[in-house]
N, CA, C and O atoms as CSV, one atom per row, in Angstrom:
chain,resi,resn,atom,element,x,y,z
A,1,UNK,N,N,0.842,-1.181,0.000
A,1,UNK,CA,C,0.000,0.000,0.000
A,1,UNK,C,C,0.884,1.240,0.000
A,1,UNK,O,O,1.884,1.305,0.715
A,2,UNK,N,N,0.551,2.095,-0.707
A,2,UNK,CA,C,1.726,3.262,-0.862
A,2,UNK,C,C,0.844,4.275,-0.025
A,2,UNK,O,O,-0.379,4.409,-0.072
A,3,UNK,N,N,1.831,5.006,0.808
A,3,UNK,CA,C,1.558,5.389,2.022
A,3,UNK,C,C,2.584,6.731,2.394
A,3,UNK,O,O,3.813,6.662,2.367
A,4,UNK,N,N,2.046,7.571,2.634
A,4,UNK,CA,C,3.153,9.013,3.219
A,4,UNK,C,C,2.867,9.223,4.539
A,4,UNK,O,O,1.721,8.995,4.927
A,5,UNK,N,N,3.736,9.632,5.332
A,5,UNK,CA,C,2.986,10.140,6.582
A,5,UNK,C,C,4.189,10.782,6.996
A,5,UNK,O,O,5.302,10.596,6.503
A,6,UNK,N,N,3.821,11.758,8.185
A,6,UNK,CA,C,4.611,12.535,8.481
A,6,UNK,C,C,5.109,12.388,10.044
A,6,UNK,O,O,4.281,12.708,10.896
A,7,UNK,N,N,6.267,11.975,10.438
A,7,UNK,CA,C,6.194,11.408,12.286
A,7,UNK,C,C,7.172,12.841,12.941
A,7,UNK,O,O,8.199,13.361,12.506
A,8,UNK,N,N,6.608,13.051,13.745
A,8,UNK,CA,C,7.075,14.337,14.805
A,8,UNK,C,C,7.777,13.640,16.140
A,8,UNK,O,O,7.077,13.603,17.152
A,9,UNK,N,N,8.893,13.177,16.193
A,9,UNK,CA,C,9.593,12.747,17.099
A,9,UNK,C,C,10.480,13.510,18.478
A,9,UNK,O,O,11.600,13.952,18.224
A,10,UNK,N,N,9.896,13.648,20.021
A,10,UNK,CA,C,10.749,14.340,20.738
A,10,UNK,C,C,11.506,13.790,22.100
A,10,UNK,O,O,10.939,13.630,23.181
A,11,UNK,N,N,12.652,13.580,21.879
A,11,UNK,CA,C,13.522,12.387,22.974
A,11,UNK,C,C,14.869,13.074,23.799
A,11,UNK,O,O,15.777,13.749,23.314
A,12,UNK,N,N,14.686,12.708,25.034
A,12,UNK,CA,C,15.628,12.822,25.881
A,12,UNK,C,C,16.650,12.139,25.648
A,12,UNK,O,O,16.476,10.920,25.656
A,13,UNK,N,N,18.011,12.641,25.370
A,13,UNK,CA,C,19.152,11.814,25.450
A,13,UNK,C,C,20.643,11.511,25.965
A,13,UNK,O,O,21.750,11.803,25.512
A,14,UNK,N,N,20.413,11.134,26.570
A,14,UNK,CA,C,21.352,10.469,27.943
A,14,UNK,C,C,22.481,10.111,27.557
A,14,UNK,O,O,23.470,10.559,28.137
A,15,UNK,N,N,22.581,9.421,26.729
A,15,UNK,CA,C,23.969,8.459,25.878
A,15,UNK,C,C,24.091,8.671,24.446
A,15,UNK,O,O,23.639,9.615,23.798
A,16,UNK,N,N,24.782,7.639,24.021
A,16,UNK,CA,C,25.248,7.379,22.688
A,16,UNK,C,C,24.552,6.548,21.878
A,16,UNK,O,O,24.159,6.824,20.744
A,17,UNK,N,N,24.343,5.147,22.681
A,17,UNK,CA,C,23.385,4.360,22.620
A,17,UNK,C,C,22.046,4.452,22.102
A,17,UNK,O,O,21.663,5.620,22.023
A,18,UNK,N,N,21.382,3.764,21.800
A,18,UNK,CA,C,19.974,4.289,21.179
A,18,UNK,C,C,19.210,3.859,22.433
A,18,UNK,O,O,18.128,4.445,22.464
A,19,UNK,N,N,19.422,2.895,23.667
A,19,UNK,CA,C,19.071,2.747,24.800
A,19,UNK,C,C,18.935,4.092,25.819
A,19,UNK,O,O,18.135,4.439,26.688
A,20,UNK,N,N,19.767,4.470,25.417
A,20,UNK,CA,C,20.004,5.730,26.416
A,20,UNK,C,C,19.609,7.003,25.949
A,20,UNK,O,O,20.323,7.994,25.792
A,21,UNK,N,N,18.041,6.836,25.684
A,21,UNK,CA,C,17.323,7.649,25.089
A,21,UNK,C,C,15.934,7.283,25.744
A,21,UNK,O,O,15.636,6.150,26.121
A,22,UNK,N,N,15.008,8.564,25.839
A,22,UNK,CA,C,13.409,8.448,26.271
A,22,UNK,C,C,12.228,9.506,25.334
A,22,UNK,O,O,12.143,10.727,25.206
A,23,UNK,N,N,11.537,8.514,24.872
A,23,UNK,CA,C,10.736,9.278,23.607
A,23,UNK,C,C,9.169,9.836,24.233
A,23,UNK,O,O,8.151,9.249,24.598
A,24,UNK,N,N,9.496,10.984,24.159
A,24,UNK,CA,C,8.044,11.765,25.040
A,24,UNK,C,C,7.202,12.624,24.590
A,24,UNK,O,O,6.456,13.454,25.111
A,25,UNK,N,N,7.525,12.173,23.145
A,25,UNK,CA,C,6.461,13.074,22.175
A,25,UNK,C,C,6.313,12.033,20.758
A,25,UNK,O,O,7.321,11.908,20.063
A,26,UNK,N,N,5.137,11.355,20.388
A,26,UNK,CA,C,5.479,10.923,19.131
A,26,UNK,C,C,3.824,10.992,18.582
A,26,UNK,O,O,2.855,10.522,19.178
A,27,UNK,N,N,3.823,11.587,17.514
A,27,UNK,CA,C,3.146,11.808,16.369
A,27,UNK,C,C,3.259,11.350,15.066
A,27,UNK,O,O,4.263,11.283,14.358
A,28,UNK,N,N,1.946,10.998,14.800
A,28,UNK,CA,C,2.276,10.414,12.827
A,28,UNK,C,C,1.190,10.996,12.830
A,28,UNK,O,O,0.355,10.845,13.721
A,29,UNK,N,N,0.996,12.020,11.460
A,29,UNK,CA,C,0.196,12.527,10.361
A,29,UNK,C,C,0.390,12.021,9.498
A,29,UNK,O,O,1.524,11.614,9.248
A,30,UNK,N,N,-0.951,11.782,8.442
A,30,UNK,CA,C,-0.823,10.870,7.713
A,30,UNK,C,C,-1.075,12.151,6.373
A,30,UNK,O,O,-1.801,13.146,6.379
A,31,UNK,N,N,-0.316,11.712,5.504
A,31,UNK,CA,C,-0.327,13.345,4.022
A,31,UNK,C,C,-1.441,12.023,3.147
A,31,UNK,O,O,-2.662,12.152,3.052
A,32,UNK,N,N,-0.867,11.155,2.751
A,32,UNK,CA,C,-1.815,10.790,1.690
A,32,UNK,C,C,-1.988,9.233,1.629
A,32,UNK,O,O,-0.956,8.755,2.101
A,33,UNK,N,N,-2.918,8.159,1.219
A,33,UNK,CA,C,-2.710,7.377,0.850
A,33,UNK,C,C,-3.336,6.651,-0.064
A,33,UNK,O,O,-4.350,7.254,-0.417
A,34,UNK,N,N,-3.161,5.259,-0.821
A,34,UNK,CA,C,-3.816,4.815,-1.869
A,34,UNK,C,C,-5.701,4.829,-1.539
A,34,UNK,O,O,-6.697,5.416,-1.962
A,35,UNK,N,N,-5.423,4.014,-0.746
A,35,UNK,CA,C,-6.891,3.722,0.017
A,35,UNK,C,C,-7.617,5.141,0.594
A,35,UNK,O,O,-7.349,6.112,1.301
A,36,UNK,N,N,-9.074,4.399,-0.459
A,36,UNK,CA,C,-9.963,5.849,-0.122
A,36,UNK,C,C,-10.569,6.478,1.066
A,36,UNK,O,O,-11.061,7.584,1.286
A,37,UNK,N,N,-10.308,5.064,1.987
A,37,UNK,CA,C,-10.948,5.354,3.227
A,37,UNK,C,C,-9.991,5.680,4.239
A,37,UNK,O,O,-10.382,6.041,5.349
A,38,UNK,N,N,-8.955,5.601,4.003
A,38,UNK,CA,C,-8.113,6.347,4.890
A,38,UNK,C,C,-7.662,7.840,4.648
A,38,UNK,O,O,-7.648,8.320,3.514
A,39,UNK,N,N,-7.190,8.750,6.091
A,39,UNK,CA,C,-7.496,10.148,5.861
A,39,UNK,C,C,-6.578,10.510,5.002
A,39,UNK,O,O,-5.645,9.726,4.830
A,40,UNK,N,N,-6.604,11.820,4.224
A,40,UNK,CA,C,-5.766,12.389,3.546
A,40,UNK,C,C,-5.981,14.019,4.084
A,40,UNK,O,O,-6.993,14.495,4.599
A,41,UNK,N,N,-4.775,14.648,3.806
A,41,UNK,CA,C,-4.375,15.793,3.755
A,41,UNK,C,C,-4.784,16.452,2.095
A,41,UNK,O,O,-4.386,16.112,0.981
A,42,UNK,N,N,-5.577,17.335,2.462
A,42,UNK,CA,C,-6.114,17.695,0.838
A,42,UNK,C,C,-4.899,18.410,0.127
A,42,UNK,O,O,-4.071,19.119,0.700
A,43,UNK,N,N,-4.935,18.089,-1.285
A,43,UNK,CA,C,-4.021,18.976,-1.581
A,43,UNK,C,C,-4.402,19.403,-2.998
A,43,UNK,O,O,-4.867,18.501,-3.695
A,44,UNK,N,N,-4.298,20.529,-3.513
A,44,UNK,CA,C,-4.412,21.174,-4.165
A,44,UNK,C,C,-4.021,20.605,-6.169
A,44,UNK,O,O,-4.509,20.999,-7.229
A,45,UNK,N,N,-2.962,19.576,-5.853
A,45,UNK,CA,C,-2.416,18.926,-6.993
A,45,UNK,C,C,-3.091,18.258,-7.697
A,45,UNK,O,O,-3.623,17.358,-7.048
A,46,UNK,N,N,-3.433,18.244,-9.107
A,46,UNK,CA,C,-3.941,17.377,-9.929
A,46,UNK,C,C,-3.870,16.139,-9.861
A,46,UNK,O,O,-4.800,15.348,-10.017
A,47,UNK,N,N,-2.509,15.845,-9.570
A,47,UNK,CA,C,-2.144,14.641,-9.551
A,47,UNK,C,C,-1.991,13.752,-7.946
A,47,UNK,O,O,-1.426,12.667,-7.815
A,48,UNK,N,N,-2.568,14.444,-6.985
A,48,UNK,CA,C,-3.188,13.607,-6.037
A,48,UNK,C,C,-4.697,13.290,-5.739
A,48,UNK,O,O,-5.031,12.912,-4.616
A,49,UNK,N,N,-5.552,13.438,-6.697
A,49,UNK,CA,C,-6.561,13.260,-6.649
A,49,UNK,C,C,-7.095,12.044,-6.546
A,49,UNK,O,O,-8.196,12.007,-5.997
A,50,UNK,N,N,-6.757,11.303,-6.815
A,50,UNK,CA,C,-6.901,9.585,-7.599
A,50,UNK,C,C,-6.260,8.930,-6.526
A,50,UNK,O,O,-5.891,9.494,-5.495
A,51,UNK,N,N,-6.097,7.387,-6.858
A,51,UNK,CA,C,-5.793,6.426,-5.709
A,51,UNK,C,C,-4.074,6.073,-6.501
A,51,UNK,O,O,-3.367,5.205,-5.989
A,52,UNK,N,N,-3.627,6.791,-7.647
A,52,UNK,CA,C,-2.350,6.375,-7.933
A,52,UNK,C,C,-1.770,8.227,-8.158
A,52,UNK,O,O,-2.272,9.140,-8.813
A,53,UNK,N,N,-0.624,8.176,-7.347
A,53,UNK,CA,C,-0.270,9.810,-7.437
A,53,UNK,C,C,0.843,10.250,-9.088
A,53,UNK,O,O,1.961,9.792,-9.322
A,54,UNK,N,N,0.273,10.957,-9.720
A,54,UNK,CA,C,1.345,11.288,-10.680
A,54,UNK,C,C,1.356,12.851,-10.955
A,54,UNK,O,O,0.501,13.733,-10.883
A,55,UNK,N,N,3.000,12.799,-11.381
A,55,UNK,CA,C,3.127,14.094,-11.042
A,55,UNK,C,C,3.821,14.808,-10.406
A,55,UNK,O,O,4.622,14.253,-9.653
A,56,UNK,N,N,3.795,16.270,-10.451
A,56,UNK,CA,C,4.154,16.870,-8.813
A,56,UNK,C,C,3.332,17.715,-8.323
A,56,UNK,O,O,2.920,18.833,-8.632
A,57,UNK,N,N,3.092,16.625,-7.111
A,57,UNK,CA,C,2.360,16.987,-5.963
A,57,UNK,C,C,2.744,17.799,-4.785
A,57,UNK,O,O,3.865,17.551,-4.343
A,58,UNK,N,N,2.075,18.690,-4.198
A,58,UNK,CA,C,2.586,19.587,-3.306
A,58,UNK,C,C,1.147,19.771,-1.563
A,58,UNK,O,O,-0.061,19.982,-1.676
A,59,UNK,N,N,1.666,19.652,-0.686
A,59,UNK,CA,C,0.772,19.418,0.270
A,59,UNK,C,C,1.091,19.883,1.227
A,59,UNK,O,O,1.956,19.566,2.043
A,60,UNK,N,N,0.123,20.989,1.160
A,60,UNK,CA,C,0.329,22.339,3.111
A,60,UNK,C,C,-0.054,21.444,3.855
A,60,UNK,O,O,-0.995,20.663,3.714
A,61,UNK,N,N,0.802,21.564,4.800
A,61,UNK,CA,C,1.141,20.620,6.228
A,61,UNK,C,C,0.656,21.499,7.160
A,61,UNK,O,O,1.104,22.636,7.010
A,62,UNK,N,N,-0.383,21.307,8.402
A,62,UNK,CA,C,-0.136,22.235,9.309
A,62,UNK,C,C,-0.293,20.707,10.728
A,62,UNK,O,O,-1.046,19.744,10.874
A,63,UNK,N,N,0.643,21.162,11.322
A,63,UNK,CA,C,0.316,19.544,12.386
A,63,UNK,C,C,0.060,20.024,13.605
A,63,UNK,O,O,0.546,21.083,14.002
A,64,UNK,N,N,-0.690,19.320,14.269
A,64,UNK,CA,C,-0.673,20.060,15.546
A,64,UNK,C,C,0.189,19.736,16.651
A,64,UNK,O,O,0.103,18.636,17.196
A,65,UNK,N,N,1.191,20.800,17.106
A,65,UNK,CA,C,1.483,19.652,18.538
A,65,UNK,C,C,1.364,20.332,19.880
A,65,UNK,O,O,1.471,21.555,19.970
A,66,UNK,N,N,1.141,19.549,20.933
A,66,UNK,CA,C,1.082,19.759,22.499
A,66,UNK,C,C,1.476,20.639,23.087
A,66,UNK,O,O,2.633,20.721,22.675
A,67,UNK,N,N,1.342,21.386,23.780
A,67,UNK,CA,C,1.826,21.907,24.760
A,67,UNK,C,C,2.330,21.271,25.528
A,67,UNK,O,O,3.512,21.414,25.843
A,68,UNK,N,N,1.659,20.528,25.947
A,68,UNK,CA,C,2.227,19.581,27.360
A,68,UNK,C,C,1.870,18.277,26.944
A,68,UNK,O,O,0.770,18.116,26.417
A,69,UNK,N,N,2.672,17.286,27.110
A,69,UNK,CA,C,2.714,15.696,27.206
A,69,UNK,C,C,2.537,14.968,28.798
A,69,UNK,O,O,3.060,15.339,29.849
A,70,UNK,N,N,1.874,14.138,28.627
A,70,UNK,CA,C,1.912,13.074,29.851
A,70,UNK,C,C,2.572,12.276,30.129
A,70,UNK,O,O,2.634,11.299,29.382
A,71,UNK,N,N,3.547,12.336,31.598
A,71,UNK,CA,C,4.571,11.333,31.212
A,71,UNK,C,C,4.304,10.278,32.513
A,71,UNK,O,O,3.963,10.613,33.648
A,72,UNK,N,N,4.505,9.189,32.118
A,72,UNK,CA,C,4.232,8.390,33.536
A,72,UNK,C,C,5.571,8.404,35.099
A,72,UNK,O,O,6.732,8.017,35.231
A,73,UNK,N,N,4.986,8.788,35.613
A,73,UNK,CA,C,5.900,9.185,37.040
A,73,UNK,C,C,5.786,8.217,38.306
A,73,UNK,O,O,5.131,8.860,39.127
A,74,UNK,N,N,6.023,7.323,38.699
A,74,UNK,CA,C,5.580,6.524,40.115
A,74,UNK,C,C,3.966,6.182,39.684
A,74,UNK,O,O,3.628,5.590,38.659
A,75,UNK,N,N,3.153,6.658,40.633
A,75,UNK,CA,C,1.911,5.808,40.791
A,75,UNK,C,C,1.103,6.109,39.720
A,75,UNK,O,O,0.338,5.310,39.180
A,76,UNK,N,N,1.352,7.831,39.257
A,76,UNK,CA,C,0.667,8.696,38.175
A,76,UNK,C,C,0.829,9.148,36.960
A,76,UNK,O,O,1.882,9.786,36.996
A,77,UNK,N,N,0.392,9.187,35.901
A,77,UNK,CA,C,0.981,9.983,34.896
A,77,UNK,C,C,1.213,11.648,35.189
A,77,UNK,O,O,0.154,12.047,35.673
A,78,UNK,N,N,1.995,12.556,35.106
A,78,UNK,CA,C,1.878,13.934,35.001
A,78,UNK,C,C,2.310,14.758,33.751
A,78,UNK,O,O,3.148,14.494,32.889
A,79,UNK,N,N,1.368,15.999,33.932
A,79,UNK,CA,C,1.830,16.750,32.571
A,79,UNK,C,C,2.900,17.300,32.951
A,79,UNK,O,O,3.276,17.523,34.102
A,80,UNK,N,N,3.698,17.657,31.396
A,80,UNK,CA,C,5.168,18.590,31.652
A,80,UNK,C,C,4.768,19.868,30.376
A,80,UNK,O,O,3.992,19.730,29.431
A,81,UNK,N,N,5.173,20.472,30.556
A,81,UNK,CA,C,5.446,21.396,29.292
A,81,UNK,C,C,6.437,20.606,28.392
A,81,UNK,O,O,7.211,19.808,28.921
A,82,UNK,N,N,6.438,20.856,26.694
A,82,UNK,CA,C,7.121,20.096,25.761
A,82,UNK,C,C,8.104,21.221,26.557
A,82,UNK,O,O,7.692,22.247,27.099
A,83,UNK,N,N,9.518,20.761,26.489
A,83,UNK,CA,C,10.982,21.292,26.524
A,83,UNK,C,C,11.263,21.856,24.815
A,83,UNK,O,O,10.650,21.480,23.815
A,84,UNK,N,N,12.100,22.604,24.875
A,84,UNK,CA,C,12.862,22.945,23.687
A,84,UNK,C,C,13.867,22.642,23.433
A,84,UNK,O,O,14.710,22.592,24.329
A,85,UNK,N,N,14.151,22.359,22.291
A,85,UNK,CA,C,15.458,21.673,22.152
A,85,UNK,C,C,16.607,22.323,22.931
A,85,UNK,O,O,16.515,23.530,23.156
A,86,UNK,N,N,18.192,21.325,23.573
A,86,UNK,CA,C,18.752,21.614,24.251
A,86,UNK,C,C,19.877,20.935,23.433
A,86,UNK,O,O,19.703,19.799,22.993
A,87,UNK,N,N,20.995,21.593,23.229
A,87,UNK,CA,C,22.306,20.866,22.948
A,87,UNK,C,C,23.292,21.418,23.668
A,87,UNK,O,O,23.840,22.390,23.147
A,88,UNK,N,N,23.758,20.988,24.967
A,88,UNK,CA,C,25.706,22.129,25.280
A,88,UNK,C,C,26.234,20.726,25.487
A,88,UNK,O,O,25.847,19.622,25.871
A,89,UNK,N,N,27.548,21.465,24.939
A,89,UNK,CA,C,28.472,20.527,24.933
A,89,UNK,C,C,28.911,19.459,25.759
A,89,UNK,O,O,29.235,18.311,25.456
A,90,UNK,N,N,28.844,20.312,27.381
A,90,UNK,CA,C,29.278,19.585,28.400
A,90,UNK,C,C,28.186,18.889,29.666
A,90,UNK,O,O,28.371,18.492,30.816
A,91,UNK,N,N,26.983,18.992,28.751
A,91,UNK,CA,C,25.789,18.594,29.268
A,91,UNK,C,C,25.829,17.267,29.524
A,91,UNK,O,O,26.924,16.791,29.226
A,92,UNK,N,N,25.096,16.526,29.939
A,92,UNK,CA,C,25.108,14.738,30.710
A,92,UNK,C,C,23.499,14.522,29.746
A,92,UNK,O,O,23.047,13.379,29.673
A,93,UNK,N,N,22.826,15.553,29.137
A,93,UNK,CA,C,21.456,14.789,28.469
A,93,UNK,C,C,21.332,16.443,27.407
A,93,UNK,O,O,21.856,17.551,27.518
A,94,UNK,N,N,20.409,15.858,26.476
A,94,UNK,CA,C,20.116,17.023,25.238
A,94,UNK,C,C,18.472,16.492,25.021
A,94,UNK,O,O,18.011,15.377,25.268
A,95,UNK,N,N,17.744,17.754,24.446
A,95,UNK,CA,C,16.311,17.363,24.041
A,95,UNK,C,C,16.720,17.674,22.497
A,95,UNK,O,O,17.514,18.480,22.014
A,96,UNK,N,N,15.830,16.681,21.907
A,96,UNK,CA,C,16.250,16.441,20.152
A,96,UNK,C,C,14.519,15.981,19.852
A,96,UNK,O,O,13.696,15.174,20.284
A,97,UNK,N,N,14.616,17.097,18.804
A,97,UNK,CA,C,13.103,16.796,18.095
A,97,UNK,C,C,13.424,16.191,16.822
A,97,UNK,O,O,14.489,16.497,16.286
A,98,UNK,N,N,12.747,15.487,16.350
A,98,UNK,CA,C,13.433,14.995,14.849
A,98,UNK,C,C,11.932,15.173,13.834
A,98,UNK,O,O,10.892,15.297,14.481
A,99,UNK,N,N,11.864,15.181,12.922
A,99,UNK,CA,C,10.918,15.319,11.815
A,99,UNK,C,C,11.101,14.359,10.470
A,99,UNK,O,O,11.920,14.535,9.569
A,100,UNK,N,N,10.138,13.318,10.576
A,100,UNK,CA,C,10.472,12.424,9.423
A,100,UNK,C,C,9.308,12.550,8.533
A,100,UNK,O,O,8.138,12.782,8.841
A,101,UNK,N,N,9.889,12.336,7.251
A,101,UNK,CA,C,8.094,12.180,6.408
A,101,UNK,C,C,8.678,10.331,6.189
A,101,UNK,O,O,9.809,9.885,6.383
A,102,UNK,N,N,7.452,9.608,5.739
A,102,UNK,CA,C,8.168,8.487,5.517
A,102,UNK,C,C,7.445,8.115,4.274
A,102,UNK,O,O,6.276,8.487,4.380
A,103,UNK,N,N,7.695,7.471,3.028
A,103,UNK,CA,C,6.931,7.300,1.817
A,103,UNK,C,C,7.118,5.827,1.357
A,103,UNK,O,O,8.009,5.619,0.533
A,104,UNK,N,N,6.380,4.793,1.798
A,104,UNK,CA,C,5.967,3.783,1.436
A,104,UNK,C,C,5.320,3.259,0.042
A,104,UNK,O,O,4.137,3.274,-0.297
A,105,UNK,N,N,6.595,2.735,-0.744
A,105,UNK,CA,C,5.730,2.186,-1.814
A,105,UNK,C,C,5.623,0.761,-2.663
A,105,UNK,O,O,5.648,0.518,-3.870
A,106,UNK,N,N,5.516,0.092,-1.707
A,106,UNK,CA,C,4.823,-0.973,-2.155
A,106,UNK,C,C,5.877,-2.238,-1.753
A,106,UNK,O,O,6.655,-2.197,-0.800
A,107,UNK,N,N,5.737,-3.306,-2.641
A,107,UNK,CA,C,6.894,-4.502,-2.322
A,107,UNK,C,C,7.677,-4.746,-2.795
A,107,UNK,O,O,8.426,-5.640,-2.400
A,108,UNK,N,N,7.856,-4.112,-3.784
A,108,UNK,CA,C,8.956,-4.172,-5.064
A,108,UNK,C,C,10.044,-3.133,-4.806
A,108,UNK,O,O,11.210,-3.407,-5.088
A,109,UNK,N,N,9.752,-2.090,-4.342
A,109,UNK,CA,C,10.463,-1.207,-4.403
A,109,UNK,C,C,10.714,-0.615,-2.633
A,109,UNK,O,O,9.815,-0.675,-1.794
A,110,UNK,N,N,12.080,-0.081,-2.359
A,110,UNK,CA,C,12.278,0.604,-1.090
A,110,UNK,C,C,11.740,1.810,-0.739
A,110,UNK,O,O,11.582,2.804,-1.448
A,111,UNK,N,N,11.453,1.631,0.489
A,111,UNK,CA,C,10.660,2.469,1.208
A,111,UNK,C,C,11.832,3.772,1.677
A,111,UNK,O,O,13.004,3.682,2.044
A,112,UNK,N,N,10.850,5.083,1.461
A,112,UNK,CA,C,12.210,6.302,1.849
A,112,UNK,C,C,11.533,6.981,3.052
A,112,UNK,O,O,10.359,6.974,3.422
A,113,UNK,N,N,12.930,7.729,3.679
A,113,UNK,CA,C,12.579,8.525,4.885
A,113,UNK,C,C,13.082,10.106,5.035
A,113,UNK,O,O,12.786,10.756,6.037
């Protein structure tokens, strides 16, 4: 099934490791897909109209994200405010947002990110 979507990724990171990381924001928007019954992001292009895309297609993104996330703490979940990204050098942890679109197409061919 050929498939786009858009993932909003935001993680604490501790190490080097991909262990030594904590993911406290994750989102997928979905831009378009074959299937009619799944949602699409409207877009303006001729050539996304149909269930096969040709062309070039172009699609205003607006995504929403949180203010605050829920994070589980001892007995409770609690809200935090999202953090902003953080990088110093001599820091022991950094906040890293990442932004992927991902475009799925089919079995024959590799999937891109």
């Amino acid at each position: 099934m050929l498939n786009r979507s858009l993932q909003v990724k935001g993680r604490i990171l501790t190490g080097a490791n991909a262990d030594d990381s904590y993911t406290f924001l994750d989102l997928t928007h979905p831009i378009w897909s074959r299937s009619p019954t799944d949602p699409r992001v409207p877009s303006l292009s001729e050539g996304a109209n149909s269930t096969k895309l040709h062309g070039h297609c172009v699609w205003p993104l607006s995504i929403p994200i949180p203010k605050v996330v829920s994070i589980p703490t001892g007995d409770a979940p609690q809200l935090f405010h999202l953090p902003e990204t953080f990088l110093e050098r001599h820091a022991g942890a950094s906040i890293q947002y990442d932004l992927t679109v991902r475009i799925s197409r089919g079995k024959l061919r590799s999937d891109s990110q």
